[in-house]
C-alpha positions in Angstrom: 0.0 0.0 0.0 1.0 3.3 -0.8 2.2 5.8 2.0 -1.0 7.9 0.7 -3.7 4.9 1.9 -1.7 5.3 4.9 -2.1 8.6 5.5 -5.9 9.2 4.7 -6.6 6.1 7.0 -4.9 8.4 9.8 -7.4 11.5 8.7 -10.1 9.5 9.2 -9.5 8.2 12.2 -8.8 12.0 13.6 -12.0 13.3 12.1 -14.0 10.1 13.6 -12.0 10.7 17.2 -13.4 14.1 16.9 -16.7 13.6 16.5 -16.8 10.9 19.0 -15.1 13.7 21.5 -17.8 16.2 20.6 -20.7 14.2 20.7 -19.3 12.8 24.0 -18.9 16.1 26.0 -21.3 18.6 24.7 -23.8 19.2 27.0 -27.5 18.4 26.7 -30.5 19.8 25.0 -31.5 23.5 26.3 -35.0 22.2 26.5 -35.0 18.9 27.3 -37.7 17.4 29.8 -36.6 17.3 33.4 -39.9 17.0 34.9 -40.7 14.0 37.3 -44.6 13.6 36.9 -45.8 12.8 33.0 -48.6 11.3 31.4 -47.4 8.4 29.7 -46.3 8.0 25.7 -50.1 7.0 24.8 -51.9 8.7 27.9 -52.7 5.6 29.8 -51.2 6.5 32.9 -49.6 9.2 35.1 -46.5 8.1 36.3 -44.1 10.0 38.5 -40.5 9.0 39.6 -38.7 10.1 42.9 -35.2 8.7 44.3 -34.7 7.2 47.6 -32.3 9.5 48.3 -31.7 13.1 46.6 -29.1 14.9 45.5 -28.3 11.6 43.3 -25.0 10.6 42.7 -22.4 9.1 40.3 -21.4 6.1 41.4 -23.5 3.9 43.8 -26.4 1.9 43.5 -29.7 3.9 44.2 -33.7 3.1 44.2 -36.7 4.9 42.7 -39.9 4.7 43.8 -42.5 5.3 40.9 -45.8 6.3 41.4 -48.5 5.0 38.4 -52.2 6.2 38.1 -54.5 5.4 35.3 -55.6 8.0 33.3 -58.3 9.0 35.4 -56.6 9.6 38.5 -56.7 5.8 40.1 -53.7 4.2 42.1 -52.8 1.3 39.5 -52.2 -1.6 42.0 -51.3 -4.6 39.4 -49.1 -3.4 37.5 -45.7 -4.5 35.7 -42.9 -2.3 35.3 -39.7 -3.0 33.3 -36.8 -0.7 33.7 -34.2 0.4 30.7 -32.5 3.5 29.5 -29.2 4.6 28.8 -27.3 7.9 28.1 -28.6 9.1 24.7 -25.6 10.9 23.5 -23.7 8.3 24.2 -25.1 5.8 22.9 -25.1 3.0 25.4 -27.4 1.8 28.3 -27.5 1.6 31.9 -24.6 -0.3 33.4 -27.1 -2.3 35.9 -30.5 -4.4 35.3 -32.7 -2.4 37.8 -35.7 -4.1 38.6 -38.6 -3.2 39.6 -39.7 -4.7 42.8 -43.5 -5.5 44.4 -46.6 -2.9 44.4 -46.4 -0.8 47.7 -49.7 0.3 47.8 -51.2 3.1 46.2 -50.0 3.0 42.7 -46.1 3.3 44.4 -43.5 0.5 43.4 -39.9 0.8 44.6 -37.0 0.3 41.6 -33.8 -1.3 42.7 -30.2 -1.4 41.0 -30.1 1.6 39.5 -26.6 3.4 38.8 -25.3 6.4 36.5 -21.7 5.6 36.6 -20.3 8.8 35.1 -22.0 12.6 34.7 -24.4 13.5 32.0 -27.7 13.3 30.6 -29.3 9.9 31.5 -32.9 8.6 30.0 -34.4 6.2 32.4 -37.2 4.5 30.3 -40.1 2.8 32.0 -42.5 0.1 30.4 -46.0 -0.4 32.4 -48.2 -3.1 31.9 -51.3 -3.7 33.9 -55.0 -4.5 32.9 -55.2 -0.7 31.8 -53.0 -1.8 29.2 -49.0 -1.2 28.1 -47.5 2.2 28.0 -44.2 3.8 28.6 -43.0 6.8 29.9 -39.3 8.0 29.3 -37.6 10.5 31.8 -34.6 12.7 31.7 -32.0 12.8 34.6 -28.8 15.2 34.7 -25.9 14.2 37.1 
C-alpha cells in the first residue's frame, strides 16, 4: 500500500475521534424534559418517579420509587414495570439491570439497582403493563 492509503486512514480516524469527543462532552438539550410527573407515551397512565435519596450521585447503586395512576386519576395496583434506559448521547445503556420490585400500595413501586456511573444526561425509560394496558413513559435525569 501506498504511504497515501496510509495517510488518509490516519485523517479518518482524527476526524471520527473528533466527533466521538464532541458528541461525548457537549452538553444536553437547552429544552430537554426534566420533569418527574408525566402522562405516559399513549396517555394511559400518570407516572411519576422520585429517588430514595436526593441529591443523586455518580457512582452507587440507588432506588426509585415510581408512582402509576390510570388516566383517570386511580392508584394502579397490578401493574408490571420494566426498567431500561441509557445515556442518549452516548449511545449505550444503563450499566445495571434495575428491577422493579412488588406494588407498595397506592400505585407506588420501589425500583432497585439503579446506577449512573459517570456525569451527564441519562434517559431512564419505564414500560407499564397492567389490565389498563401497556405504555411507557421515558424521563430525563442530569448528574
Amino acid at each position: 500500500m501506498s504511504k497515501w492509503v496510509f495517510v488518509g486512514i490516519a485523517i479518518l480516524a482524527v476526524v471520527a475521534g473528533a466527533i466521538f469527543a464532541m458528541r461525548m462532552l457537549a452538553p444536553p438539550p437547552a429544552d430537554l424534559d426534566l420533569a418527574r410527573s408525566k402522562a405516559s407515551a399513549n396517555g394511559l397512565y400518570t407516572v411519576s418517579i422520585e429517588p430514595e435519596v436526593e441529591p443523586l450521585q455518580q457512582g452507587p447503586l440507588h432506588a426509585w420509587f415510581v408512582t402509576v395512576a390510570a388516566a383517570d386519576g386511580r392508584p394502579v395496583e397490578d401493574a408490571v414495570i420494566a426498567v431500561d434506559g441509557g445515556m442518549p448521547q452516548h449511545g449505550h445503556g444503563l450499566p445495571t439491570t434495575p428491577q422493579a420490585g412488588a406494588h407498595l400500595g397506592e400505585g407506588r413501586y420501589r425500583i432497585e439497582g439503579v446506577r449512573f456511573n459517570m456525569g451527564g444526561w441519562w434517559e431512564l425509560n419505564l414500560t407499564i403493563s397492567s389490565p389498563v394496558g401497556e405504555d411507557s413513559a421515558t424521563f430525563n435525569i442530569v448528574l
